[in-house]
DRENTORKOL-3810 file (N, C-alpha, C; in nm, 4 decimals):
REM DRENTORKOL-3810
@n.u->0.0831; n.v->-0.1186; n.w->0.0000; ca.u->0.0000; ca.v->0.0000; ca.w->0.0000; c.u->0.0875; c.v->0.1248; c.w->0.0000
@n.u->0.0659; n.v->0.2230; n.w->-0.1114; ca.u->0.1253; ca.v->0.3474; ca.w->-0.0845; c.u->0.0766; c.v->0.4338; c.w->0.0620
@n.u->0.2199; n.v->0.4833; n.w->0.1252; ca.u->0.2471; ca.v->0.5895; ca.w->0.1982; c.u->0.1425; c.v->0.6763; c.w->0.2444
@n.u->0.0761; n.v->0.7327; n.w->0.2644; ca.u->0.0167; ca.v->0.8415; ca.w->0.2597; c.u->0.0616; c.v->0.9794; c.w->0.3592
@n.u->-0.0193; n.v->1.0720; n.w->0.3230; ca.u->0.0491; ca.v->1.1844; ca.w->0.4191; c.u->-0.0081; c.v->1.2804; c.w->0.4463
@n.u->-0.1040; n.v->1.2367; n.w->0.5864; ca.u->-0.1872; ca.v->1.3408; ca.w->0.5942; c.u->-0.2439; c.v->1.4135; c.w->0.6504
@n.u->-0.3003; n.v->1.5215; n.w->0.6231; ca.u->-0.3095; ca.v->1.6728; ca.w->0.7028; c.u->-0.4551; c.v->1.6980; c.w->0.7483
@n.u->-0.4031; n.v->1.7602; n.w->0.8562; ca.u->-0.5620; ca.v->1.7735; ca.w->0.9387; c.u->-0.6092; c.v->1.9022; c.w->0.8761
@n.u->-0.7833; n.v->1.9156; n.w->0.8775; ca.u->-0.8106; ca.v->2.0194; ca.w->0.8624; c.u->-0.8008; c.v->2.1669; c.w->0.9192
@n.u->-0.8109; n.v->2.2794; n.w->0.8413; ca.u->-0.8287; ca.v->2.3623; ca.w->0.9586; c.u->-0.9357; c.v->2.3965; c.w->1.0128
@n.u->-1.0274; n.v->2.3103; n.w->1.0310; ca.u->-1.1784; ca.v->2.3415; ca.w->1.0882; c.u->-1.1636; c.v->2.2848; c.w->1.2121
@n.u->-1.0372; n.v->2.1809; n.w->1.2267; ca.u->-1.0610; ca.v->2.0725; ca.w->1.3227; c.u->-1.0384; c.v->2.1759; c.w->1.4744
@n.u->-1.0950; n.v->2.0951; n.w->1.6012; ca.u->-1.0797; ca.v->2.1493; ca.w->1.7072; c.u->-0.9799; c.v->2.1359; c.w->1.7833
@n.u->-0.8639; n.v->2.0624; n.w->1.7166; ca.u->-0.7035; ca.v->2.0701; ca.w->1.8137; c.u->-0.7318; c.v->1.9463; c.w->1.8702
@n.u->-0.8206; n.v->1.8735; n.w->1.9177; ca.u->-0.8088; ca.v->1.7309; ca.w->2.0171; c.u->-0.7745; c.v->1.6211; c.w->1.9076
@n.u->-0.6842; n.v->1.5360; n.w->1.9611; ca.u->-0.6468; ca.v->1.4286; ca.w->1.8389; c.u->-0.7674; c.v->1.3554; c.w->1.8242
@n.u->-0.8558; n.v->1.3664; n.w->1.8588; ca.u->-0.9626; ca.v->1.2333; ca.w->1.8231; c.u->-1.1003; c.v->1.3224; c.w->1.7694
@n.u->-1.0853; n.v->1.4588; n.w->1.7079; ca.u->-1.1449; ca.v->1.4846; ca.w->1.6880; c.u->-1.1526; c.v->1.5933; c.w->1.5334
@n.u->-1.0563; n.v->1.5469; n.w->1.4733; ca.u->-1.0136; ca.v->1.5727; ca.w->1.3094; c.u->-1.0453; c.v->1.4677; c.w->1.1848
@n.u->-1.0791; n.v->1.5607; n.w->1.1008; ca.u->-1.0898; ca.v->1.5206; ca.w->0.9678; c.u->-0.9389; c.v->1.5623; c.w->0.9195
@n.u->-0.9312; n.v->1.4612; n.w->0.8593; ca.u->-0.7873; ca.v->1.4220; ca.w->0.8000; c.u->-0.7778; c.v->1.4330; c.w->0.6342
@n.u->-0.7006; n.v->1.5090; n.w->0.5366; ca.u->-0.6645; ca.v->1.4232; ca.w->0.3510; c.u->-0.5562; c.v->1.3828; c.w->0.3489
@n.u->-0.5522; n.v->1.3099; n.w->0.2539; ca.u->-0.4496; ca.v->1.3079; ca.w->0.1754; c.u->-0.5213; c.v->1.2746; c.w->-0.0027
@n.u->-0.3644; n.v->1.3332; n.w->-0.0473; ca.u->-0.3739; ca.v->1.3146; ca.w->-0.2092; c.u->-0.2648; c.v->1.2022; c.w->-0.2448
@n.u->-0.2934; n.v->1.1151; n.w->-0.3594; ca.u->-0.2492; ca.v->1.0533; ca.w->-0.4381; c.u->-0.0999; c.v->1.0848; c.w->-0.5008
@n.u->0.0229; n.v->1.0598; n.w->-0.5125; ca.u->0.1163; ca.v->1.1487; ca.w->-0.5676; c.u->0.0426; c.v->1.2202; c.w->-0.7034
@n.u->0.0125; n.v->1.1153; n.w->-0.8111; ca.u->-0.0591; ca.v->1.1983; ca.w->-0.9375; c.u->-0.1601; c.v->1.2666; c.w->-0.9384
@n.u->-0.2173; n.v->1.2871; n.w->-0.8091; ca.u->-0.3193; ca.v->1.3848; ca.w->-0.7521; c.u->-0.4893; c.v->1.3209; c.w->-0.8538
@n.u->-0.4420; n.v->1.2243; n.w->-0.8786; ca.u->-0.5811; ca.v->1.1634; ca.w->-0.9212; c.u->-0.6685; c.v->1.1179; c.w->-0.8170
@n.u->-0.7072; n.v->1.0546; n.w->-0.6842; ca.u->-0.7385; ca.v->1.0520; ca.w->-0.5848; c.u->-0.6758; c.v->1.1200; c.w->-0.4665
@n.u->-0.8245; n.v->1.1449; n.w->-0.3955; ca.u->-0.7969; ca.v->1.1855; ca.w->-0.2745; c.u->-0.8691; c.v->1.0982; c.w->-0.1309
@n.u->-0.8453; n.v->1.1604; n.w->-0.0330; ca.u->-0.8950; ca.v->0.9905; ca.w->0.0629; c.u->-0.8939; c.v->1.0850; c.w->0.1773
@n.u->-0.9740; n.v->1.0605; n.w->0.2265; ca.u->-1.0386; ca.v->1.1452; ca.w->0.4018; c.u->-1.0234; c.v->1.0273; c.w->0.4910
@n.u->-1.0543; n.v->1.0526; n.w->0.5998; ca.u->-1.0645; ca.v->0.9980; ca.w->0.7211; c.u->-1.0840; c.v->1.0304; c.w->0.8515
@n.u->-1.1103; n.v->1.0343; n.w->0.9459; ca.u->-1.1539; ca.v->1.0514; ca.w->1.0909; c.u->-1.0170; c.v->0.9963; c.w->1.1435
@n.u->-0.9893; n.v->1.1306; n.w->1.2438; ca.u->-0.8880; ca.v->1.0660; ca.w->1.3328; c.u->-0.8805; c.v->0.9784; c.w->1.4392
@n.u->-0.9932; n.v->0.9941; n.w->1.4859; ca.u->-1.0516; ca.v->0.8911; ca.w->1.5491; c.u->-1.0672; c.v->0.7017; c.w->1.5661
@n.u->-1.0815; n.v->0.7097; n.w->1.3612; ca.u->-1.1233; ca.v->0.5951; ca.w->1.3242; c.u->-1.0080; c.v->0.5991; c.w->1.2163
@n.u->-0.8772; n.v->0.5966; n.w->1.2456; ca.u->-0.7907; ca.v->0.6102; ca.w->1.0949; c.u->-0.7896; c.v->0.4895; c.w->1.0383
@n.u->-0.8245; n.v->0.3814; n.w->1.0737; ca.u->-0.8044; ca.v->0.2354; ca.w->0.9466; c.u->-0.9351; c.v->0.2856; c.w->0.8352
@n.u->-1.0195; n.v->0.3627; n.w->0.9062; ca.u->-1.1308; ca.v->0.3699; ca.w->0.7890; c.u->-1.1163; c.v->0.4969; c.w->0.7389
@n.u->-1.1043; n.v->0.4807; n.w->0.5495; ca.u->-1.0523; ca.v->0.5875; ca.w->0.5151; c.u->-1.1595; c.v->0.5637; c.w->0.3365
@n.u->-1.2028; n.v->0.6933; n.w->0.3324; ca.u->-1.2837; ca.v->0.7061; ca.w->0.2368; c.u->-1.1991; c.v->0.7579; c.w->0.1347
@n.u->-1.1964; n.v->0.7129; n.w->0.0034; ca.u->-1.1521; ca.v->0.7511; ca.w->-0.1353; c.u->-1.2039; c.v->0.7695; c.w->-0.2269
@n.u->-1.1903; n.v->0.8872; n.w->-0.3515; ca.u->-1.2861; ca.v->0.9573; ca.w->-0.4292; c.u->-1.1720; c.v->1.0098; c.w->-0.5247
@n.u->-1.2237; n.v->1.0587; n.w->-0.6729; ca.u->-1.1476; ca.v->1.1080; ca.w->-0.7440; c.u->-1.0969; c.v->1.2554; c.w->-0.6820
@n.u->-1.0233; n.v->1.3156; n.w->-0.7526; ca.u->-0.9878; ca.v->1.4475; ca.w->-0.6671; c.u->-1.1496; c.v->1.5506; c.w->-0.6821
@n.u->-1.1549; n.v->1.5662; n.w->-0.8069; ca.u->-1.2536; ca.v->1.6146; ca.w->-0.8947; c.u->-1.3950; c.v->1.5791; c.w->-0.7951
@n.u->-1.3946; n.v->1.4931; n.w->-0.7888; ca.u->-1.5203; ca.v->1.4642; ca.w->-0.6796; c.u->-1.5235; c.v->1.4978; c.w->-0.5556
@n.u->-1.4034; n.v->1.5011; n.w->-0.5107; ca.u->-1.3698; ca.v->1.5549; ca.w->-0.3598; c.u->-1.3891; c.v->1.7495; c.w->-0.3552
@n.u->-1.3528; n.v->1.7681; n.w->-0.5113; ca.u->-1.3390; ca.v->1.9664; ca.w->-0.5329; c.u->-1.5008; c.v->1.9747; c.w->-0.5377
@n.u->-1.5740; n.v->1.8989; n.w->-0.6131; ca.u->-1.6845; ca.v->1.8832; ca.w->-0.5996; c.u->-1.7833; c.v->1.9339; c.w->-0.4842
@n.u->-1.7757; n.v->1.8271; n.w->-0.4060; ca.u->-1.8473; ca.v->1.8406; ca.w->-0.2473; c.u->-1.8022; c.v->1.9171; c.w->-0.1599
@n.u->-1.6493; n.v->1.9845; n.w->-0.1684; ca.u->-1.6153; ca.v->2.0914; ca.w->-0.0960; c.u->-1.6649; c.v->2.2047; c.w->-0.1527
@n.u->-1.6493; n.v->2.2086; n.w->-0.2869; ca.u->-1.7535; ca.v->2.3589; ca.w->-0.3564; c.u->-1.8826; c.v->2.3329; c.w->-0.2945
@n.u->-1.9455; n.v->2.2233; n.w->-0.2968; ca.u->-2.0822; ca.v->2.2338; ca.w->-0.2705; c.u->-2.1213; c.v->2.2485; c.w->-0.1130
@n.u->-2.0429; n.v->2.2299; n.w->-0.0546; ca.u->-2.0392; ca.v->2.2108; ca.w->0.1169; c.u->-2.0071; c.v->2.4057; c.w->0.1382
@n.u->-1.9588; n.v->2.4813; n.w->0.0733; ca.u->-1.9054; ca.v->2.5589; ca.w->0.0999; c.u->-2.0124; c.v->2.6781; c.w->0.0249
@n.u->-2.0849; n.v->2.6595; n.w->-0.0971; ca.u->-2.1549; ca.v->2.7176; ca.w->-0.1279; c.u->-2.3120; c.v->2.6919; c.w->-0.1209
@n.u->-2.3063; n.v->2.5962; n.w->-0.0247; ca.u->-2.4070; ca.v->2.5373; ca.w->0.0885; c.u->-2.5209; c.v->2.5446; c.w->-0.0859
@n.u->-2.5249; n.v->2.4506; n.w->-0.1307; ca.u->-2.5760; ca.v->2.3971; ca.w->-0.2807; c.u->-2.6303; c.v->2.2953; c.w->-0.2494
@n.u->-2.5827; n.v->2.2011; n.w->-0.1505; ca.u->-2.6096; ca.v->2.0594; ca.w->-0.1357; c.u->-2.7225; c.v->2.0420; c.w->-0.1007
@n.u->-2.8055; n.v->2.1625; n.w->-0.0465; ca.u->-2.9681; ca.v->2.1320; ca.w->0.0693; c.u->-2.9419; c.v->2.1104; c.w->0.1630
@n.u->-2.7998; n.v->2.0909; n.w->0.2477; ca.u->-2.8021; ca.v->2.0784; ca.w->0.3485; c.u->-2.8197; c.v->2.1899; c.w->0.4655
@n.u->-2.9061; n.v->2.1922; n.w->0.5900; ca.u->-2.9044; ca.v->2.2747; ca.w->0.6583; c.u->-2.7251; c.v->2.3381; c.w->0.7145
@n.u->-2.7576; n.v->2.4279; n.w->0.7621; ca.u->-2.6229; ca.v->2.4906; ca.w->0.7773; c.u->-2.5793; c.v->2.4539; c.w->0.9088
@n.u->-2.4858; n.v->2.3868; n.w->1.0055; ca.u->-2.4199; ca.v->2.3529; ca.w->1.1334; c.u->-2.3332; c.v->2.3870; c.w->1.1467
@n.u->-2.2953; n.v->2.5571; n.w->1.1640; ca.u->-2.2324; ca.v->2.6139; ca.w->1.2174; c.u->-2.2184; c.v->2.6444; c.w->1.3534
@n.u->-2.1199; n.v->2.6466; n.w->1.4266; ca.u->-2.1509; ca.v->2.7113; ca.w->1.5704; c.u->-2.0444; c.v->2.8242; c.w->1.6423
@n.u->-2.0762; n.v->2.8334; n.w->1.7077; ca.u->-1.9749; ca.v->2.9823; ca.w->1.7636; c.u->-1.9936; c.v->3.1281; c.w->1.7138
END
């Protein structure tokens, strides 16, 4: 299995068990999330699909209600 190498978000709240994690592919053709929490389980998607749902998460497109706090 390739290496991976990967970076917490900056949304996360600083506690190790409580980050969303990426990494990219060297050819940047996939990308792969995960919970720090739960790191053997790790979700993978084209990159393109991942730019996808972050545009859409971000320009709140998806229908999803908004869960912001602070």
């Amino acid at each position: 299995m390739v290496q991976l190498r990967w970076q917490k978000s900056s949304y996360s709240e600083g506690g190790a068990d409580t980050c969303v994690e990426i990494a990219a592919a060297l050819n940047a053709s996939r990308a792969y999330l995960r919970e720090s929490a739960t790191p053997e389980t790790v979700i993978a998607a084209t990159s393109a699909a991942l730019h996808a749902l972050i545009g859409g998460i971000k320009g709140e497109t998806l229908g999803l209600a908004s869960r912001r706090t602070g």
